[in-house]
N, C-alpha and C positions, 0 to 999 in steps of 0.2 A: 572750277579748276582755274590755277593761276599761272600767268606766265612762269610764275617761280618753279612751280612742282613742274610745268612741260620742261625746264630748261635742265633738272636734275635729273630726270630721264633719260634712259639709253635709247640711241635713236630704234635700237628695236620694241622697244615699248611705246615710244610714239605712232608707230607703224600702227603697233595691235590697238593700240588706245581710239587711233584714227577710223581705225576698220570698226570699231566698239559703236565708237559715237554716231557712225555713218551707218550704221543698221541701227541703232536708235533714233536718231530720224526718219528713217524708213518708216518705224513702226508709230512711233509718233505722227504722222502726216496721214499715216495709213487709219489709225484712232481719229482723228480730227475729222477726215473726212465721213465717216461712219457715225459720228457724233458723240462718241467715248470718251473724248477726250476733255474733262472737268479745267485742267491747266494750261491751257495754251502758252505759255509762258514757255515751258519747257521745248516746245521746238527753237525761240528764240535762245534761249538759253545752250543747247546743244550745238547750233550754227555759231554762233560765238564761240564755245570750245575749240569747234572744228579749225574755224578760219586762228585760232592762236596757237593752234600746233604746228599749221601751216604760218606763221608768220615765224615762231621761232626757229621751223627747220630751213626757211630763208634766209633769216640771219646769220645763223649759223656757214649756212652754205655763203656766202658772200663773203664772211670774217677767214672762208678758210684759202689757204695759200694756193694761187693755183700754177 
């Protein structure tokens, strides 16, 4: 996922997208430790999503007037 597609997003879709990726972590961490899991790559890969929706909804919240 790219900053671009989090920024065209309505901050409600951010939300659920957020909540999405943070129970795919869960499960992923949860395979990992169990030893299921073939890609480890993908928790890396999820953490970085997570942390650029959270960067986008930062900037945003700073750009706005207060």
């Amino acid at each position: 996922m790219k900053a671009d597609e989090i920024r065209r997003m309505s901050v409600e879709d951010r939300l659920k997208k957020l909540e999405e990726l943070r129970l795919e972590l869960v499960k992923l961490r949860l395979q990992a430790k169990m030893g299921l899991l073939k890609d480890t790559s993908k928790i890396r890969n999820t953490r970085k999503d997570i942390a650029r929706i959270f960067t986008v909804m930062n900037e945003e919240r700073r750009r706005a007037p207060r």
